[in-house]
C-alpha positions as CSV (number, residue, x, y, z in Angstrom):
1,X,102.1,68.9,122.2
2,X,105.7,68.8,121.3
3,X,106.3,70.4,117.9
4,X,108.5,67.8,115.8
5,X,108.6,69.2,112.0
6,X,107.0,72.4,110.6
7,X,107.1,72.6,106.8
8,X,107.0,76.0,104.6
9,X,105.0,76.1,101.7
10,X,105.0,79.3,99.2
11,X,102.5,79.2,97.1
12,X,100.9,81.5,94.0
13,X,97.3,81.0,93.4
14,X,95.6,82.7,90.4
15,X,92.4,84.6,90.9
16,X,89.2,83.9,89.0
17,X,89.2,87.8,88.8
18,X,91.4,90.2,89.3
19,X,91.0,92.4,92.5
20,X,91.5,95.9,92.1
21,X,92.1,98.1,95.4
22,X,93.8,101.6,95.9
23,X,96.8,99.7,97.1
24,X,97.2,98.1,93.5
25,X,95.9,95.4,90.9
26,X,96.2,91.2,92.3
27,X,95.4,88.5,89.8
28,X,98.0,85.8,90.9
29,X,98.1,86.1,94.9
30,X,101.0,84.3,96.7
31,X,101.0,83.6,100.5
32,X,102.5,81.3,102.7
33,X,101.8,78.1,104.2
34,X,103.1,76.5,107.9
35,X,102.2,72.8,108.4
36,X,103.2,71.8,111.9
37,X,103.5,68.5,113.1
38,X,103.2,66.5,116.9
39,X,102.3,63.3,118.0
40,X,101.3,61.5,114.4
41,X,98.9,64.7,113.2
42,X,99.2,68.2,111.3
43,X,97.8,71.4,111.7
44,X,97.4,73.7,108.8
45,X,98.1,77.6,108.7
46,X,97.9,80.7,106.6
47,X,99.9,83.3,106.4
48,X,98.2,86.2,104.4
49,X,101.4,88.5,103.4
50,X,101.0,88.9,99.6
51,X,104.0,89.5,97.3
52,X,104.2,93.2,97.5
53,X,104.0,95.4,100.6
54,X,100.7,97.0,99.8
55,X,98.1,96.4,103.1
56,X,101.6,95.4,105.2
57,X,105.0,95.7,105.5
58,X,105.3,91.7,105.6
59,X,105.7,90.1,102.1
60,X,105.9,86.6,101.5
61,X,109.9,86.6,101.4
62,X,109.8,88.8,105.1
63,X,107.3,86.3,105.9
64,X,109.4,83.1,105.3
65,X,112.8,85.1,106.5
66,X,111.2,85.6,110.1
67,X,109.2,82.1,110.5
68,X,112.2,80.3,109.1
69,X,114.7,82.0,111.2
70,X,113.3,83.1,114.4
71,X,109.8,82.1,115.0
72,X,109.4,78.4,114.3
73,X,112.9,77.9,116.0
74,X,111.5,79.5,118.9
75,X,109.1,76.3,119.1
76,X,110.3,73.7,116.9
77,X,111.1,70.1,119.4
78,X,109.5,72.5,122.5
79,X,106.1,71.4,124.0
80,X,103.6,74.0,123.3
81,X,100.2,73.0,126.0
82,X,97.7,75.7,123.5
83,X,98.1,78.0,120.7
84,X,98.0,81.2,123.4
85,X,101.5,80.2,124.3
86,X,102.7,81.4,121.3
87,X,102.9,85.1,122.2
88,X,104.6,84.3,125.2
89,X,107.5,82.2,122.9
90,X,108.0,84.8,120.9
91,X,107.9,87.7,123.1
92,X,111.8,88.3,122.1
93,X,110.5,89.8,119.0
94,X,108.9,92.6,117.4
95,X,106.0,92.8,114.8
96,X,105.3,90.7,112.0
97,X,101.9,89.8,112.7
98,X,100.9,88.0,110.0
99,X,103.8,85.9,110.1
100,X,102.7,85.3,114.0
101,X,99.1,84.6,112.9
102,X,100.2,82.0,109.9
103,X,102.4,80.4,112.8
104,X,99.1,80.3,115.7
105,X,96.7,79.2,113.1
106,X,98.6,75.7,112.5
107,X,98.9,75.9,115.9
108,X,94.8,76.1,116.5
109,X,94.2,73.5,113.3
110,X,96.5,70.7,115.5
111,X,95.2,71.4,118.4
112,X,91.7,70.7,117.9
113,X,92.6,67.5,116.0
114,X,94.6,66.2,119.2
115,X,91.4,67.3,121.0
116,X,88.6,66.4,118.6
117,X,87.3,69.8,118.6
118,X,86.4,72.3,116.0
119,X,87.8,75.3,115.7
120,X,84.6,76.9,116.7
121,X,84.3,75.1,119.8
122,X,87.9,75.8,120.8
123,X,87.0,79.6,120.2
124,X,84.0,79.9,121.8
125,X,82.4,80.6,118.9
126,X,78.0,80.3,119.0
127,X,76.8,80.6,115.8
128,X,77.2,77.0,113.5
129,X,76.5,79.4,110.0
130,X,77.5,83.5,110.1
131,X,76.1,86.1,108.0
132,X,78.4,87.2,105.2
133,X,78.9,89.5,101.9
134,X,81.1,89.9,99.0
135,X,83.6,92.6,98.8
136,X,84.0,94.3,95.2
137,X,87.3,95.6,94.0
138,X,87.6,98.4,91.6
139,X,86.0,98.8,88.5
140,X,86.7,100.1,84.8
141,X,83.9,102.7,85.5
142,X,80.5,103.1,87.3
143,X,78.3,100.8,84.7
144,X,81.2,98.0,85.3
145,X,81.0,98.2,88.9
146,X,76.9,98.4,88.9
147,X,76.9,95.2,86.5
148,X,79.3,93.7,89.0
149,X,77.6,94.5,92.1
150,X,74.2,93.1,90.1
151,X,76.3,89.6,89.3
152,X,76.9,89.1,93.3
153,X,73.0,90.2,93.9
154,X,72.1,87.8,91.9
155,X,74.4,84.8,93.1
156,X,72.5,85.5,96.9
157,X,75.0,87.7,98.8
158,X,73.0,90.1,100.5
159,X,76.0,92.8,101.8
160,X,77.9,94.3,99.2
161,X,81.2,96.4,100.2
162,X,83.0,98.3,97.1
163,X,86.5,99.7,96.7
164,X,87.1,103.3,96.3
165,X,89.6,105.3,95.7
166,X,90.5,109.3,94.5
167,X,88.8,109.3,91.1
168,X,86.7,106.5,91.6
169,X,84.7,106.8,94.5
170,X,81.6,109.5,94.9
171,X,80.1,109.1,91.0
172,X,80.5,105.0,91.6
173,X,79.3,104.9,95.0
174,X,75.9,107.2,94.0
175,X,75.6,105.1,90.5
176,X,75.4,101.5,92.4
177,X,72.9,103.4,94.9
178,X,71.1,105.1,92.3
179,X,70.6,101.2,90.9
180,X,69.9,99.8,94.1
181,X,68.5,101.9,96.7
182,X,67.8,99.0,99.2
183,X,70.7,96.9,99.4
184,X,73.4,97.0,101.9
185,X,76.0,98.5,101.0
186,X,79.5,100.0,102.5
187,X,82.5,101.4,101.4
188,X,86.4,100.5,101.5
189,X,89.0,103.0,101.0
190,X,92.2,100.9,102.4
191,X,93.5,104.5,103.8
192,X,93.8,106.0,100.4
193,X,92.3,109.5,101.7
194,X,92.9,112.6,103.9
195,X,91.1,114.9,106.2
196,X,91.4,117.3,103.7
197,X,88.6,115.2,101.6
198,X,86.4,115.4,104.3
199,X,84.1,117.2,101.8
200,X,83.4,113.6,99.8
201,X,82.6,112.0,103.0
202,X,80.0,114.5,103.2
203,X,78.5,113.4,100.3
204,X,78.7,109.7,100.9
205,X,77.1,110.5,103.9
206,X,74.2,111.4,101.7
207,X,73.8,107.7,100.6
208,X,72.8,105.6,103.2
209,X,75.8,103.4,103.4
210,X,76.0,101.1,106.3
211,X,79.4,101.9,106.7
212,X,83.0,103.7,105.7
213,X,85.8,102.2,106.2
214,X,89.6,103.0,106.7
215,X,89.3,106.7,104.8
216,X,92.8,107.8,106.2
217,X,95.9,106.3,107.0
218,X,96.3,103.6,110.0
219,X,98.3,105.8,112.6
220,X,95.2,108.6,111.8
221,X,93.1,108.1,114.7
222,X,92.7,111.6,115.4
223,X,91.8,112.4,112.4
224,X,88.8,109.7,111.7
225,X,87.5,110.8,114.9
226,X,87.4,114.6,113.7
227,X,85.5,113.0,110.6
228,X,83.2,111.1,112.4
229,X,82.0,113.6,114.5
230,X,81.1,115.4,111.2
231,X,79.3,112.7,109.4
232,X,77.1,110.4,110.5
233,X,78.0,107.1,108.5
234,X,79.6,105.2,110.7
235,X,83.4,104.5,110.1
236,X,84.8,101.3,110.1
237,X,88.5,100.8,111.5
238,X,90.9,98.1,109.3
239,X,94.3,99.1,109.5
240,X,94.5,100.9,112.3
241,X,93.2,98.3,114.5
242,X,96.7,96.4,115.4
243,X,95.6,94.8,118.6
244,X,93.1,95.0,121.5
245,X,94.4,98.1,123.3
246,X,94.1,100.1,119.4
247,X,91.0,99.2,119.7
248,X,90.0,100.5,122.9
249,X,91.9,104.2,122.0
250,X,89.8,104.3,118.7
251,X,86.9,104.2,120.8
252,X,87.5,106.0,123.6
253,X,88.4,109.0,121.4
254,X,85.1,108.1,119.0
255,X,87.7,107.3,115.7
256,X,84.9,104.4,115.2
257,X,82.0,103.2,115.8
258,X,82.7,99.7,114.0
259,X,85.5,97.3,114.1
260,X,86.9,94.8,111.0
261,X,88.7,92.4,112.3
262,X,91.3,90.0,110.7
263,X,93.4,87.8,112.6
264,X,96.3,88.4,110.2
265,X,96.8,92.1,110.6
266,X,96.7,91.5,114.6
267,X,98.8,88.5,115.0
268,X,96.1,85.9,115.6
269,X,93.4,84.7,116.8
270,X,94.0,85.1,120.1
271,X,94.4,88.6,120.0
272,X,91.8,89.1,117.3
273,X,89.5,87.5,120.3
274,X,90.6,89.9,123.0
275,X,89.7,92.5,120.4
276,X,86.3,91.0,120.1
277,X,86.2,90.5,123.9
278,X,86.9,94.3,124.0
279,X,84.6,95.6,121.6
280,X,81.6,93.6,123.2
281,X,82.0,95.0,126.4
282,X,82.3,98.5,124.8
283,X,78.9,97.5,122.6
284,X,81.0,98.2,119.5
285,X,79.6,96.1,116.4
286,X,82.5,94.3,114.8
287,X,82.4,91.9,111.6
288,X,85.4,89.6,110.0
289,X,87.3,90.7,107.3
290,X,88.8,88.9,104.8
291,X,92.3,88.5,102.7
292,X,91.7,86.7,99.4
293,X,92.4,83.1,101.7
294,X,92.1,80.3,100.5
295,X,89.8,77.4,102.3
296,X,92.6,76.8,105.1
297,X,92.1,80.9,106.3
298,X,88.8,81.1,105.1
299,X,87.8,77.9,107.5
300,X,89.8,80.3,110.5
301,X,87.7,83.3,109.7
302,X,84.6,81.8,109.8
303,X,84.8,80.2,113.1
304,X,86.0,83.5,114.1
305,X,82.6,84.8,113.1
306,X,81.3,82.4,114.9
307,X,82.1,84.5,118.2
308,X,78.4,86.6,119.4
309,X,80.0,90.0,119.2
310,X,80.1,89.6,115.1
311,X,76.8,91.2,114.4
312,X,77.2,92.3,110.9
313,X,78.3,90.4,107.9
314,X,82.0,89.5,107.1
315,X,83.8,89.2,103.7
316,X,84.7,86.4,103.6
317,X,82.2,84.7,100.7
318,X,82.4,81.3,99.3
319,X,85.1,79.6,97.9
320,X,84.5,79.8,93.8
321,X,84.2,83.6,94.5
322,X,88.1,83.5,94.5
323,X,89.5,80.6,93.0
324,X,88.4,77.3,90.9
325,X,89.8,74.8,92.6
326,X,90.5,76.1,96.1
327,X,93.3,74.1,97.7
328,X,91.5,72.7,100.6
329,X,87.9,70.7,100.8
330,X,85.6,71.0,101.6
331,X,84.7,74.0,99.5
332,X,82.5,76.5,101.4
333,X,79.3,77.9,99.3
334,X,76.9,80.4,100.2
335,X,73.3,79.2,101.9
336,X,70.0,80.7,100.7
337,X,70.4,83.2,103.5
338,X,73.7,84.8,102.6
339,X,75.4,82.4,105.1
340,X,78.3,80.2,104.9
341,X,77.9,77.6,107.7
342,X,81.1,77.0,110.1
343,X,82.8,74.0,109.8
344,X,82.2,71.3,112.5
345,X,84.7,68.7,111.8
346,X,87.9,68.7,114.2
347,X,90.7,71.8,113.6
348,X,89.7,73.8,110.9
349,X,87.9,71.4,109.3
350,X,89.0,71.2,106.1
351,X,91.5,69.2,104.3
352,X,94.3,70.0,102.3
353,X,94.1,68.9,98.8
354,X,97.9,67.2,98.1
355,X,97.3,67.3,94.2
356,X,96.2,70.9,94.2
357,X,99.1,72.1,96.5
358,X,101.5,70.9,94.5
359,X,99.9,72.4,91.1
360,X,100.5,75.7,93.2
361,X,103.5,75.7,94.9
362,X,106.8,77.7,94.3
363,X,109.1,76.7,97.3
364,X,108.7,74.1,100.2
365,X,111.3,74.4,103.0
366,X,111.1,71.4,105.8
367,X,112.9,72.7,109.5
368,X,113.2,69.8,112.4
């Protein structure tokens, strides 16, 4: 496929709640998105980078700068055969993964609509629905957060993950278990902690989460394996999980003994595969995490999680958790079975809503 146009679109997209983590408070998230065009279709990408550098360096505006003005000229009117090329296009450059992954992910979306393939198919992916749960964000106090985690109960997911952070993390956590002592539940600290808290990980450990994940900072792999061989929760790698060769150093040196995955933090879904591919030969468990998408990256992740080495939910949830309307169609609701089934239609299998789009976006650039 010869690449002929690719658009930029910057859009803001309010919440239906905000979402509190220790990096900060998101009610109206902004991200990017990369249309790409060849041979009379369009592929659709995502490019998570919020507004502010909280889980990345990469903003939107760091985003656009380095699409605009070094990756998509480094394929724009060039043939590009499959989405994997794209690494090797850009090998010039440094970083900016989730400007790479917004980029690939058009890339995927056109290239199973010039082969008539889902996404899932093109991936290798088994599963046609994948097992998810809701991610909670930080609450007022501990009766907030048990009403919340009671809400998604009730609305069928059947994972819950909540926030913490210092001063809102062991009296939370042991309130929500206190409530309910049978459901699954983990914990997210987004690197807000240090070894020298080691003691509260001790007493998490006392709760029978499924999980902790990312308690220190993402170039700390020392230090969350000298904290996992003290606990036995297993911890749950995010951030410092950058690409397929992090992962295999986390577990050789036991940092882990689970794996989050997003596509966006490692620069696609090609490497977020090899990652996979890694972690299944090394019979680590991994699951899919999630970035407040919309339906075009929430589409990606799930035929991600389609792939037989995600064993254990992924938060990625339906669409009305997050917005009402989503941009894209259509909209993805939870099953009986706290499942979201994969979309089968060809690309990503969903369609972009012209209407809504333009409601929500701030800047539209057009390169050829």
């Amino acid at each position: 496929m010869r690449i002929e146009r690719i658009e930029l679109h910057h859009i803001s997209m309010r919440l239906k709640n905000s979402f509190i983590t220790s990096f900060g408070e998101e009610l109206d998230r902004e991200c990017l998105l990369v249309r790409v065009y060849s041979e009379g279709l369009d592929g659709w990408g995502e490019c998570v980078a919020s507004r502010e550098p909280g889980f990345s360096y990469e903003t939107v505006e760091t985003a656009w700068h380095v699409l605009r003005d070094f990756f998509i000229p480094a394929i724009l009117n060039r043939p590009v055969s499959h989405p994997r090329e794209l690494k090797q296009h850009l090998q010039a450059y440094k970083g900016h993964p989730l400007a790479r992954a917004g980029l690939e992910l058009a890339l995927w979306d056109l290239r199973g609509k010039l082969d008539g393939k889902c996404l899932r198919a093109l991936l290798g992916g088994e599963k046609h629905s994948v097992a998810v749960g809701v991610s909670v964000g930080i609450q007022e106090n501990p009766e907030a957060m048990i009403e919340k985690v009671g809400e998604y109960l009730h609305n069928g997911y059947g994972r819950i993950k909540i926030k913490i952070k210092p001063g809102a993390d062991l009296d939370v956590v042991r309130a929500v278990r206190d409530s309910y002592p049978d459901i699954n539940l983990q914990v997210d600290a987004n690197a807000a902690y240090a070894l020298s808290d080691a003691p509260l990980f001790k007493d998490l450990d006392s709760l029978g989460l499924s999980m902790i994940e990312q308690p220190f900072a993402e170039d700390d792999l020392i230090d969350h394996a000298e904290l996992q061989a003290q606990i036995n929760t297993p911890i749950c790698l995010d951030e410092s999980i950058r690409n397929h060769r992090h992962a295999g150093q986390a577990i050789a040196i036991k940092a882990c003994e689970v794996i989050n995955i997003k596509s966006g933090r490692v620069g696609g879904l090609t490497e977020a595969i090899a990652i996979h591919d890694r972690c299944v030969g090394e019979r680590v468990p991994v699951w899919c995490g999630g970035m407040l998408e919309t339906g075009i990256g929430r589409a990606a992740n799930l035929a991600l999680a389609s792939l037989p080495g995600f064993t254990l939910p992924g938060d990625i949830s339906a669409s009305d958790r997050y917005y009402d309307p989503d941009i894209a169609e259509p909209r993805f609701t939870l099953n009986s079975d706290s499942t979201i089934d994969v979309p089968d239609k060809p690309g990503l299998g969903v369609d972009v809503i012209q209407e809504e789009l333009e409601r929500v976006t701030l800047k539209v650039e057009v390169l050829t």
